[in-house]
C-alpha positions as semicolon CSV with decimal commas, in nm:
position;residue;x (nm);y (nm);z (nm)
1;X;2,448;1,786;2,088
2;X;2,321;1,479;1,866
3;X;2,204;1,460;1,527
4;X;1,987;1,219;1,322
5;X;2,120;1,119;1,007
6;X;1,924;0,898;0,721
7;X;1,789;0,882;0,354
8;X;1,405;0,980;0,249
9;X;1,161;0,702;0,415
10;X;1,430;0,606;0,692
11;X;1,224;0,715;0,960
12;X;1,385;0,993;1,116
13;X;1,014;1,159;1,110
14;X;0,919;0,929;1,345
15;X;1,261;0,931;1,522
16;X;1,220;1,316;1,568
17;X;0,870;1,248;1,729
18;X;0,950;1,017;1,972
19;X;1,216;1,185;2,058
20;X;1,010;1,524;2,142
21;X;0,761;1,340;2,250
22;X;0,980;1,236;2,559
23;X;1,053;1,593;2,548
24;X;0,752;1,754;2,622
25;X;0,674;1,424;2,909
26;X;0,953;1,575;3,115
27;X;0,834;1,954;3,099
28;X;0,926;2,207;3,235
29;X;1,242;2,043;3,321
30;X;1,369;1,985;2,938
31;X;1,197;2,224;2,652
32;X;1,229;2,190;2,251
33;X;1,226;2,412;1,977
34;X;1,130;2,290;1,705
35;X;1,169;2,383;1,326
36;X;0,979;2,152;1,081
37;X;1,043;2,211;0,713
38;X;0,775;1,981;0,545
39;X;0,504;2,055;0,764
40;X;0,493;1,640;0,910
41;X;0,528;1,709;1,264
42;X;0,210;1,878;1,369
43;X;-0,005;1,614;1,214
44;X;0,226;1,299;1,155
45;X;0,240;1,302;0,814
46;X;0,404;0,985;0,704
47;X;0,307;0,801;0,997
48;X;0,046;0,515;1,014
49;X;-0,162;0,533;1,151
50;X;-0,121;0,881;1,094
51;X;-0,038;1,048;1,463
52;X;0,165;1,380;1,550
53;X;0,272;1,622;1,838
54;X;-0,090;1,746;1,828
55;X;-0,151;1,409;1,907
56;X;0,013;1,387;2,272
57;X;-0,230;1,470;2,552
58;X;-0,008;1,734;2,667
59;X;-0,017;1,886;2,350
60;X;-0,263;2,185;2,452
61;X;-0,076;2,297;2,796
62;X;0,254;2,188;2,713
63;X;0,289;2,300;2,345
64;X;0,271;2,591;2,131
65;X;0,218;2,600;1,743
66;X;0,344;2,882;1,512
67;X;0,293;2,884;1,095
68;X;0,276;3,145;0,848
69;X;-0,103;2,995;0,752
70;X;-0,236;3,121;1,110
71;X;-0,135;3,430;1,138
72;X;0,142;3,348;1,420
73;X;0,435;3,394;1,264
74;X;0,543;3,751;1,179
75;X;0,823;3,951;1,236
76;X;0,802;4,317;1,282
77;X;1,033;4,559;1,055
78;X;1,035;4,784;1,380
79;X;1,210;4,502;1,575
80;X;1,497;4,434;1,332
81;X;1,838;4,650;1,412
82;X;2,132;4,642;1,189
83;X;2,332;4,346;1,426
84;X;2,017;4,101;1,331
85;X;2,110;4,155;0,958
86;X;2,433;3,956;1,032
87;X;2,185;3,667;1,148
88;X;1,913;3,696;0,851
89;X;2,228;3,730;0,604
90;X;2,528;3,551;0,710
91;X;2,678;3,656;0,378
92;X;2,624;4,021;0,446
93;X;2,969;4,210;0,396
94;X;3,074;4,481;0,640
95;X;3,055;4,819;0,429
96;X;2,666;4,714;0,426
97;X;2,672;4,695;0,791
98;X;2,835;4,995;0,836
99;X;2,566;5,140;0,604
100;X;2,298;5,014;0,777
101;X;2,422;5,141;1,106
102;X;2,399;5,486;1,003
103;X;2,083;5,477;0,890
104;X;1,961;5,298;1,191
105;X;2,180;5,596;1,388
106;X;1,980;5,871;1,173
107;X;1,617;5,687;1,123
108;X;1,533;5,488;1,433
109;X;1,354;5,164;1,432
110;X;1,146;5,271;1,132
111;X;1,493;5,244;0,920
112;X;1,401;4,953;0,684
113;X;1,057;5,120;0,590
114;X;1,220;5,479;0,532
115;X;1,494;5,360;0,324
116;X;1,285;5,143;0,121
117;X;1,048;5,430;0,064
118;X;1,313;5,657;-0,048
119;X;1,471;5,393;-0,283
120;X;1,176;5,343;-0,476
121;X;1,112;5,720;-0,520
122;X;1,453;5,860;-0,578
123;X;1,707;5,480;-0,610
124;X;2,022;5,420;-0,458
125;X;2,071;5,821;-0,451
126;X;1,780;5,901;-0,189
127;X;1,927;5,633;0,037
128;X;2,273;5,822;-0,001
129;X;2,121;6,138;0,082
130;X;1,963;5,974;0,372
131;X;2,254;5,855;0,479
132;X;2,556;6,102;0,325
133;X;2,715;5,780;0,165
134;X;2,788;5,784;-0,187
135;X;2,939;5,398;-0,253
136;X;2,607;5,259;-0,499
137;X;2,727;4,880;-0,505
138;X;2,716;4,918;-0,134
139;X;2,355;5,045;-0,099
140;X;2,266;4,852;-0,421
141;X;2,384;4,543;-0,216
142;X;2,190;4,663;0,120
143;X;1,855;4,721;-0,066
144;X;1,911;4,371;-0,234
145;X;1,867;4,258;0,092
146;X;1,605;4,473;0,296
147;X;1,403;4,468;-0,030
148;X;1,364;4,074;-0,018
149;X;1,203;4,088;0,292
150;X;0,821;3,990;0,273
151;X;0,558;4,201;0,367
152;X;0,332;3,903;0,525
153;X;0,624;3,785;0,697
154;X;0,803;4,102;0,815
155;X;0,541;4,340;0,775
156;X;0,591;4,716;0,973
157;X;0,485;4,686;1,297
158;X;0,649;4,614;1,640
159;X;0,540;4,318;1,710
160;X;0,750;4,000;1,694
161;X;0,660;3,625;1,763
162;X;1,030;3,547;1,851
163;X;0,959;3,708;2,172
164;X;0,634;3,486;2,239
165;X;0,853;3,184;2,204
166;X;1,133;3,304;2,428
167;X;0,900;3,336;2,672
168;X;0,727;3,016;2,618
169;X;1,073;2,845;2,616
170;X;1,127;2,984;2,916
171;X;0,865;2,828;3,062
172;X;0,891;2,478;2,975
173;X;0,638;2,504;2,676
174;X;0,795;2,343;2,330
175;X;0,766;2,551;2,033
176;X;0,656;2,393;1,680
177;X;0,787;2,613;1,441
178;X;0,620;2,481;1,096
179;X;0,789;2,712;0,777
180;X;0,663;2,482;0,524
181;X;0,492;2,604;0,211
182;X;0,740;2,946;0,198
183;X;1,062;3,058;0,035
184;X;1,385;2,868;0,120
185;X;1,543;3,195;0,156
186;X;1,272;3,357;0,449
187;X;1,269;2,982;0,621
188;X;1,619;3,056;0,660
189;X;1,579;3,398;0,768
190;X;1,324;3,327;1,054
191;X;1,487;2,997;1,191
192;X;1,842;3,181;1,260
193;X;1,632;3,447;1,411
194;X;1,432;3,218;1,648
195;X;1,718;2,995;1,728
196;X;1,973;3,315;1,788
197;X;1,724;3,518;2,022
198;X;1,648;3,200;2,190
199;X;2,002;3,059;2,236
200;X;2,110;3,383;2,307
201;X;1,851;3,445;2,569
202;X;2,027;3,138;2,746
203;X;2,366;3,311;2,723
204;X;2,270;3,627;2,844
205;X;2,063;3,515;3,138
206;X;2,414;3,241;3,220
207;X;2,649;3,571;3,243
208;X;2,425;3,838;3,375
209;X;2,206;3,643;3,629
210;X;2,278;3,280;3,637
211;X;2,034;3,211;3,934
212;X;1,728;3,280;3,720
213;X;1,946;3,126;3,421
214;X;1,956;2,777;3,675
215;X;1,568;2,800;3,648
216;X;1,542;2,741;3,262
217;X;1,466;2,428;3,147
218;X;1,720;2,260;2,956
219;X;1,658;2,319;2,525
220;X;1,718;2,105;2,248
221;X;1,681;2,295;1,903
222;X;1,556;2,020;1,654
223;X;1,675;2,139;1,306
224;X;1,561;1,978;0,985
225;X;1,732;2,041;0,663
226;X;2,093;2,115;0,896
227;X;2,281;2,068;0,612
228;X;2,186;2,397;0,427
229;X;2,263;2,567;0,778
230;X;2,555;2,341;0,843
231;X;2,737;2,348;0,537
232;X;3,139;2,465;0,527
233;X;3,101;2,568;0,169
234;X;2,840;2,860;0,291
235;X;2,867;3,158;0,552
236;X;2,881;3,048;0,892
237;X;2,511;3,091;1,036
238;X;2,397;3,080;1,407
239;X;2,391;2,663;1,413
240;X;2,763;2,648;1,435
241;X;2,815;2,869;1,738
242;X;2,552;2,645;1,901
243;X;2,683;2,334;1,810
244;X;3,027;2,448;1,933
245;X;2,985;2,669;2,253
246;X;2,598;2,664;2,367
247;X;2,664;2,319;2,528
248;X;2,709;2,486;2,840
249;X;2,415;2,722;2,834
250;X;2,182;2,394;2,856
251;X;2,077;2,458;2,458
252;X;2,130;2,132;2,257
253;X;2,134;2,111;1,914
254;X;1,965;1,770;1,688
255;X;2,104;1,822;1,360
256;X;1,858;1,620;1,148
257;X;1,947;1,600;0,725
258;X;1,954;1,295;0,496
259;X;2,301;1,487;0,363
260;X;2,543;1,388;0,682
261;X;2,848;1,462;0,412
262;X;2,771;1,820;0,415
263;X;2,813;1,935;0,764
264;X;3,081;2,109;0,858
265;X;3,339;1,891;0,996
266;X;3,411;2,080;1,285
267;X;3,048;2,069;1,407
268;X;2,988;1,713;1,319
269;X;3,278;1,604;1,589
270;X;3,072;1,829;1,858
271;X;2,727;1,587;1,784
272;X;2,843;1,360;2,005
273;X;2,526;1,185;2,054
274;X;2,449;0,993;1,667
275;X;2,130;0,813;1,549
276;X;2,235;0,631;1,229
277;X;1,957;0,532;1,003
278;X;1,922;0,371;0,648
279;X;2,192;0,622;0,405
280;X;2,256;0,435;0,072
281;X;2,455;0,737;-0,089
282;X;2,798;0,583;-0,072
283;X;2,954;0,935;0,001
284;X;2,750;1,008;0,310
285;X;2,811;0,656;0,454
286;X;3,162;0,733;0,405
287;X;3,130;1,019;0,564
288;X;2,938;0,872;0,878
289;X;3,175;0,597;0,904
290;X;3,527;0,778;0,881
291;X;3,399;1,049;1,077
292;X;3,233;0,909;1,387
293;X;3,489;0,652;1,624
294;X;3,357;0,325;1,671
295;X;3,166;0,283;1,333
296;X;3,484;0,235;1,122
297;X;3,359;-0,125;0,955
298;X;2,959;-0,031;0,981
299;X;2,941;0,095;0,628
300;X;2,770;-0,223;0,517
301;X;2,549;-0,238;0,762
302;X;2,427;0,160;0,749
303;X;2,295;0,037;0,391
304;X;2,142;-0,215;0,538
305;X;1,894;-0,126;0,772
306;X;1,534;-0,089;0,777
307;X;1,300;0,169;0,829
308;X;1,315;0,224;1,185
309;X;1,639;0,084;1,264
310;X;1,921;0,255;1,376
311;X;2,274;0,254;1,474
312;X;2,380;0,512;1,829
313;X;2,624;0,607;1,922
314;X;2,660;0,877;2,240
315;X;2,994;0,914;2,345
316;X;3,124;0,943;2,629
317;X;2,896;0,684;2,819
318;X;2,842;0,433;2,500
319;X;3,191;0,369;2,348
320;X;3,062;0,137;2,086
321;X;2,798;0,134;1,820
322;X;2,464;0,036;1,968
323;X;2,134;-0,130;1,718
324;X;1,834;-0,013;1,830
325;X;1,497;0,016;1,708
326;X;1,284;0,359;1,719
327;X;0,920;0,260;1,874
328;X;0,665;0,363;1,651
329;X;0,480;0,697;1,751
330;X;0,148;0,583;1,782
331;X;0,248;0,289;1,952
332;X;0,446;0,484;2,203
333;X;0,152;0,701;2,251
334;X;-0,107;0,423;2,345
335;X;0,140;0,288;2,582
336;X;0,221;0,596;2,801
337;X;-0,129;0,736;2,801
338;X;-0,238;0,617;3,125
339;X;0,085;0,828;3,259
340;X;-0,057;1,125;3,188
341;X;-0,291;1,182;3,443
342;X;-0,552;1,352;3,197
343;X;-0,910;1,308;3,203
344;X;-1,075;1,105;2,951
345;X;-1,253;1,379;2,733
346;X;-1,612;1,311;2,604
347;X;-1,676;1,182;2,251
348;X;-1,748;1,345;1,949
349;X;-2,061;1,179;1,932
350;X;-2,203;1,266;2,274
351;X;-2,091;1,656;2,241
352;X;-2,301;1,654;1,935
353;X;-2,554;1,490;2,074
354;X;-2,565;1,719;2,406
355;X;-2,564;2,045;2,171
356;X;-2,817;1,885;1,966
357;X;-3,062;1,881;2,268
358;X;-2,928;2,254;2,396
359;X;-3,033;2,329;2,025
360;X;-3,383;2,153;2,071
361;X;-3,483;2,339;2,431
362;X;-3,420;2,637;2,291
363;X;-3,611;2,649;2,032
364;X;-3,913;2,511;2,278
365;X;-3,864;2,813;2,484
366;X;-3,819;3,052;2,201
């Protein structure tokens, strides 16, 4: 468990790339999912010269890209049963559940597309009937919820890409989950979902057949933004039960926010592994420093640093806080490309040229 903590223009972008970088060098032992909120990773946007994951000559075999703009990122209605309501909406209060358990008892897995059709003909009263419940702040509440769900993201079908990625995971190809550029509220929804089928898959496999559980590659869930996941002040999500029991599944959490003050406490003490950038916010920097042994008289020095600089700690092997610099992406990549064994491709310029001449004979033998 680790997390990467620093203000805007700090360079954890470029942190979180080397790091998955090395990543995806030591597949299929080690495996990442990642979730990337402003849509930098892919590309490296940020970086200059500007260089991303799609960047890394493994990037075709050893890594697979999912966004709303291509089409691979849906989740079917059909595929969503009352107990993944608890992981879409951690605020979700029991009578709902119990609600939407008998439905899902009556309706099968075409529940949430039933119940919304009978709310918008007859209201809270045709879901009732459906139902033989009578409580209306209850199914008000419920419909509140299945109601938000989008129909380009959830639309009524059974297929899901969750279950592409657990099986992708599961063999040593990283996951780029990019959720930029839609709602705050159905980013959340589909990163507890990923993480939870994923994490869980780890579990499951651990207590039912760990031989084939020993074969997984070890996971590290990269989570920008871990603060609004993170956050005592808000229901408990998915991130917390990783951070605090997944450890010994082999699933690893990088908690990566410029907000280190808002993590829950509790799951702060399990990132045992910290990479301290540039924080000027005086509460945060409090919050690093009081918080994490070893960097009780740093707070000076956090404010400090420059873009790419860094204080670690990773307890238990380094007992002290350690300055390091973060090499730069691009720089990383020109150095280890002669490791990867892959065939130099051929230009641009001599693939157009080639087709060009294809192009020419056969319009000679036309």
């Amino acid at each position: 468990m680790m997390g990467m903590f620093g203000m805007t223009g700090s360079g954890k972008t470029n942190a979180e790339l080397i790091l998955n970088a090395q990543i995806i060098d030591n597949s299929p032992r080690t495996v990442a999912l990642i979730f990337d909120f402003a849509g930098q990773l892919l590309e490296g946007k940020g970086i200059s010269p500007q260089k991303g994951l799609k960047d890394h000559p493994l990037f075709p075999t050893k890594v697979q890209y999912y966004s709303p703009k291509n089409g691979k990122m849906v989740i079917g209605l059909y595929t969503i049963t009352p107990a993944k309501l608890v992981t879409m909406f951690p605020d979700i209060g029991y009578p709902q559940l119990r609600l939407a358990r008998k439905l899902y008892a009556k309706l099968g897995k075409v529940w949430i597309e039933k119940v919304r059709e009978a709310y918008s003909a007859e209201g809270y009263a045709g879901v009732g009937h459906l139902a033989e419940y009578k409580m209306k702040h209850v199914i008000e509440a419920l419909m509140l919820k299945l109601s938000s769900l989008s129909g380009e993201l959830f639309p009524a079908s059974d297929y899901s890409f969750i279950e592409n990625i657990v099986q992708n995971i599961s063999n040593g190809i990283t996951c780029l989950v990019d959720i930029s550029g839609i709602g705050s509220e159905e980013q959340s929804r589909i990163t507890c979902l990923t993480a939870s089928a994923v994490a869980n898959h780890y579990k499951r496999l651990w207590e039912e057949n760990y031989e084939e559980w020993f074969k997984l590659p070890t996971l590290l869930i990269t989570l920008e933004e871990a603060h609004e996941f993170l956050d005592p002040n808000k229901p408990r999500t998915i991130f917390s039960d990783i951070a605090l029991t997944y450890r010994k599944y082999r699933v690893g959490l990088n908690a990566v926010t410029p907000r280190p003050s808002r993590i829950n406490f509790d799951v702060f003490a399990e990132l045992w592994t910290k990479i301290i950038m540039k924080t000027e916010l005086r509460r945060d920097r409090a919050y690093l420093t009081e918080s994490t042994p070893y960097l009780e008289y740093s707070d000076t020095e956090i404010k400090m640093l420059d873009v790419g600089e860094a204080l670690m700690i990773s307890e238990p092997k380094i007992r002290f806080a350690v300055p390091i610099k973060v090499t730069h992406y691009p720089e990383y990549l020109n150095r280890k490309i002669r490791d990867y064994a892959v065939p130099s491709s051929t230009s641009i310029s001599e693939m157009e040229n080639r087709l060009k001449n294809l192009s020419q004979q056969n319009s000679l033998q036309l």
